[in-house]
C-alpha positions in Angstrom: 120.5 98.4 135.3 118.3 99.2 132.6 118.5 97.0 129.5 117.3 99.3 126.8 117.2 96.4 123.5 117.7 93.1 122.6 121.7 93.9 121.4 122.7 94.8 124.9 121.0 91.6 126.5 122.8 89.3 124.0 125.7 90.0 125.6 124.6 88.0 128.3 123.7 84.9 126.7 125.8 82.3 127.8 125.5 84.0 131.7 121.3 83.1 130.5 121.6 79.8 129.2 123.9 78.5 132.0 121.4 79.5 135.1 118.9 78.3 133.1 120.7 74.7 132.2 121.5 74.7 136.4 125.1 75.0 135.2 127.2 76.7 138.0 130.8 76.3 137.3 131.7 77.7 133.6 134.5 75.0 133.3 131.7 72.4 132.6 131.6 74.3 129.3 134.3 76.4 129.2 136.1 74.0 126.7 134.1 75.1 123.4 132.6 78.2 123.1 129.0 78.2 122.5 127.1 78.2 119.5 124.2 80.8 119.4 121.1 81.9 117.4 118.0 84.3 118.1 114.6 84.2 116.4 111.3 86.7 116.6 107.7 85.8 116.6 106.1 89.4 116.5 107.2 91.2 119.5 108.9 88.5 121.4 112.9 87.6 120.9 114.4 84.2 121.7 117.8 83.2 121.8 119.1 79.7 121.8 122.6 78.7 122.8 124.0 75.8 122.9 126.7 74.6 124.8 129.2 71.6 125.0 130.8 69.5 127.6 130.5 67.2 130.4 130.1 64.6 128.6 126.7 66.5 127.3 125.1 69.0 124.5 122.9 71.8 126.7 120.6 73.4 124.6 118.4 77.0 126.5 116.2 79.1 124.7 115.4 82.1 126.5 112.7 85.4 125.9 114.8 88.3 126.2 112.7 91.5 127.7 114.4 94.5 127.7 113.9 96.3 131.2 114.8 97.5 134.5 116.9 94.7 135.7 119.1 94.1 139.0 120.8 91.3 137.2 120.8 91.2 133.1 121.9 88.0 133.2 119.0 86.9 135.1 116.3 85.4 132.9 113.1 86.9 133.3 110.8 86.0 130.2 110.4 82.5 129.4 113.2 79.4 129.5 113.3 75.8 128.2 115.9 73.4 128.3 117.2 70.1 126.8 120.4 68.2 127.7 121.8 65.4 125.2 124.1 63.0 127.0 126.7 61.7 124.7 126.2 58.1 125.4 122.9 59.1 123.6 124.1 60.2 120.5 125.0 57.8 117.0 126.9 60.4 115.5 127.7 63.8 114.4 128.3 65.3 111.1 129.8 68.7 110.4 130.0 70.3 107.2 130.6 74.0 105.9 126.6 74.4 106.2 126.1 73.1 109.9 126.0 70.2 111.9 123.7 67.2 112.4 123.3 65.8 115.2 121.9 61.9 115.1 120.3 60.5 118.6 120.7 56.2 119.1 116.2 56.7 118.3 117.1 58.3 115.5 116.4 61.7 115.8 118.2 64.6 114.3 119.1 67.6 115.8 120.0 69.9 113.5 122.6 73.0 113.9 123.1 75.5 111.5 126.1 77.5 110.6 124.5 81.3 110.3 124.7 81.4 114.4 125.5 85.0 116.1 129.0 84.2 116.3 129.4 84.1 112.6 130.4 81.2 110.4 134.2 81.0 111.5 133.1 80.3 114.8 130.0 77.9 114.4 132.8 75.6 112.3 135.7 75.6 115.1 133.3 74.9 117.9 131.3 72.2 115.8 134.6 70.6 115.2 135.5 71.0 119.0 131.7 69.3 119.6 133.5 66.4 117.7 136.6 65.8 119.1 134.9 66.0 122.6 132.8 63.4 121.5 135.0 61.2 119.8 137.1 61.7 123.1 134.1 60.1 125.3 133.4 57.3 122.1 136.6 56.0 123.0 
């Protein structure tokens, strides 16, 4: 299949960011949809979703490189990953400009609310981030 931009491959993302988190069954995350944004340092595109559930925040950023692919969702430029496990986290704040994220050492992860899925979305799935959390708290 050949992937001619970076619109078509965005369509994959969440297919991306789960093989390259090792996630395998979409119920793990299926609960919240995830929150997305992409980013361009001169020729090179980057998208970063983050997902929520199992008792975890995944984070993938992946290149995206237009090409001749078997499998688009298949990453084939770059990948990183982070996983936050809720017994980790001191708290979470959501307001109508994003979300902060507050580690027990004190560090602050920061999401904001201009992801791809527009502002609507980033809010219902922050708030979801939340009650999952609050669920596991208690």
């Amino acid at each position: 299949m050949v992937i001619g931009n970076v619109q078509e491959l965005l369509q994959y993302r969440k297919e991306l960011a789960m093989k390259v988190c090792g996630i395998f069954d979409e119920d793990e995350i299926g609960e919240i949809d995830p929150i997305s944004y992409i980013e361009q340092t001169n020729e090179h595109f980057f998208v970063t979703v983050w997902m929520f559930g199992n008792k975890k925040i995944y984070s993938a950023m992946v290149e995206l490189i237009p090409g001749d692919w078997d499998d688009p969702s298949e990453p084939h430029g770059s990948k990183f990953f982070d996983v936050y496990k809720f017994k980790n986290i001191d708290g979470i704040q959501v307001d109508d400009f994003g979300c902060v994220i507050t580690l027990r050492g004190g560090k602050k992860i920061e999401l904001k609310s201009n992801s791809l899925e527009g502002h609507g979305s980033f809010l219902f799935s922050a708030h979801g981030l939340v009650r999952l959390w609050d669920e596991y708290d208690d």
